[in-house]
NUBATOR-498814 format. One record per residue (C-alpha): x, y, z; residue in one letter. Coordinates in steps of 0.25 Angstrom, whole numbers, plus 5000, padded with zeros to 4 digits. Layout:
BEGIN
XYZA/...
This chain:
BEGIN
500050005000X/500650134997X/500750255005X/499550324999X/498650215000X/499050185015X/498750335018X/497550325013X/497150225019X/497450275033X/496650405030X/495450315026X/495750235039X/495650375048X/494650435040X/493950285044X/494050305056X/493750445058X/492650415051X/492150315061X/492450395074X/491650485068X/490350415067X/490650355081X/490550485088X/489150515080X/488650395083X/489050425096X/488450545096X/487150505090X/486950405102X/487250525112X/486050605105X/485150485105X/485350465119X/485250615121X/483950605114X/483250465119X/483550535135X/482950665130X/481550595125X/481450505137X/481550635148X/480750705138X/479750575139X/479950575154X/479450725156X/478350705146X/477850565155X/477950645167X/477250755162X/476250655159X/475950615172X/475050645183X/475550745194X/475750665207X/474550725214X/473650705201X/474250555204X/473850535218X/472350605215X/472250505203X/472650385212X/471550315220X/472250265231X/472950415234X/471650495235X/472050515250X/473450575246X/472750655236X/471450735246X/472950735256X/473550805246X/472450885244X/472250935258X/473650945261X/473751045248X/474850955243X/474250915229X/474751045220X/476050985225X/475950835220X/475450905208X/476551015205X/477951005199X/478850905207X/479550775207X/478850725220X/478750575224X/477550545230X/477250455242X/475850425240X/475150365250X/473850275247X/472550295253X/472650185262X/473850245269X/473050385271X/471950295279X/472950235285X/473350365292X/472050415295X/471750285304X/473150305310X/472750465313X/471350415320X/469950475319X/470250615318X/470850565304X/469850495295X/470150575281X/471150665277X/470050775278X/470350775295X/471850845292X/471050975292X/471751055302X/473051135297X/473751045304X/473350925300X/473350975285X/474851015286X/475050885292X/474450815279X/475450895270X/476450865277X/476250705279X/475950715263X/477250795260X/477850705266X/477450585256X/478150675244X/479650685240X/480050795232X/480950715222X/480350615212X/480550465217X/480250345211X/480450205218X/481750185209X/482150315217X/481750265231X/482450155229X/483850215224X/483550305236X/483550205245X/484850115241X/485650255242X/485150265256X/484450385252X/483050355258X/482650475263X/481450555255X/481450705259X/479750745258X/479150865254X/478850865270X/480050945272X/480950875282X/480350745282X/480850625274X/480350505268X/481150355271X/481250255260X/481650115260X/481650045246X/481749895245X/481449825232X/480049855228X/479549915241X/479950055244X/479450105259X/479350255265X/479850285276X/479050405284X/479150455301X/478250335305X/478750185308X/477950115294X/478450155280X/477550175268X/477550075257X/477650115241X/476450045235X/476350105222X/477650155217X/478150275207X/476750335202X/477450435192X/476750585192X/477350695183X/477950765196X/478550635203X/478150505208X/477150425217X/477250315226X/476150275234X/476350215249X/475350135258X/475750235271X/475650405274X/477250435277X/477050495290X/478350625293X/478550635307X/477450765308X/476450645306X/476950555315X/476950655327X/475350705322X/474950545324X/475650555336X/474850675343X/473550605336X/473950475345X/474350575358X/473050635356X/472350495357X/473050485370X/472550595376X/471250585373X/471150445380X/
């Protein structure tokens, strides 16, 4: 092979090459775009879903088994709150539970109509307050809290907190009181957070200490 030839078939070589490296980077460079592009749709996608979806008091009022929580909120003047902007997560709890608590309070208690006194109403909001985080948690969360040994929840009750104990399936809430609530009904999605419902009211101290002088009452009277 003579010179010339060899030299030309070096630059063919390099150019070859060059060639190549070229399309490698735009290949390259096209897949960043696509990837850019199928994450852009999907959060687009996400925030039009979640614009989609009911707020989180439209979701309590549309659930049977919350219509207590839902005339609480009412009274407690809480619902524009579940129903504004927010990423709250929501401990819901069921109607059995409010029952529950009305026996435990005695006969001056038969319906959430009786918390009519000033008193009694900011009692209320605050016990309700306390069911509601201000950060959007789903059980995956809860769960990843959990393992990091993160587990406490601070509540829109200012100063009180919420315990949580995830094990498997079962995910427990931990209030002032000796029994923890039970999730029942897991990650009810709402365009400004998420739902879970519990089978107990989450009792903050305040509570604990009005049951308390319901109970000394009682005494005195007998």
């Amino acid at each position: 092979m003579d010179e010339k030839c060899y030299d030309h078939l070096i630059i063919r070589k390099i150019t070859l090459k060059i060639t190549t490296m070229k399309i490698e980077k735009s290949i390259q460079k096209l897949m960043f775009l696509m990837v850019l592009f199928v994450g852009f749709v999907s959060c687009d996608d996400d925030d039009d879903n979640n614009e989609d979806r009911p707020t989180t008091a439209e979701v309590v009022a549309d659930e049977n088994d919350l219509s207590l929580l839902e005339l609480a909120l009412d009274a407690a003047g809480l619902t524009a709150t579940l129903d504004g902007e927010g990423n709250f997560t929501v401990f819901a709890p069921t109607n059995s539970a409010f029952i529950n608590l009305l026996n435990e309070l005695g006969d001056d208690y038969d319906s959430l109509d009786d918390f009519d006194e000033d008193v009694e109403i900011d009692l209320l909001r605050n016990i309700l307050l306390y069911h509601v985080v201000g950060v959007d948690y789903d059980s995956d969360d809860l769960a990843r809290l959990d393992d990091d040994d993160d587990d406490e929840l601070a509540t829109l009750f200012a100063g009180n907190t919420l315990d949580i104990d995830v094990d498997g399936d079962s995910v427990q809430i931990g209030d002032e009181s000796d029994v923890d609530a039970n999730v029942i009904n897991a990650n009810i999605r709402t365009s400004n957070g998420v739902v879970h419902k519990i089978d107990k009211i989450l009792l903050p101290q305040e509570a604990i200490d009005f049951l308390n002088s319901l109970d000394d009452d009682d005494d005195d009277n007998d």
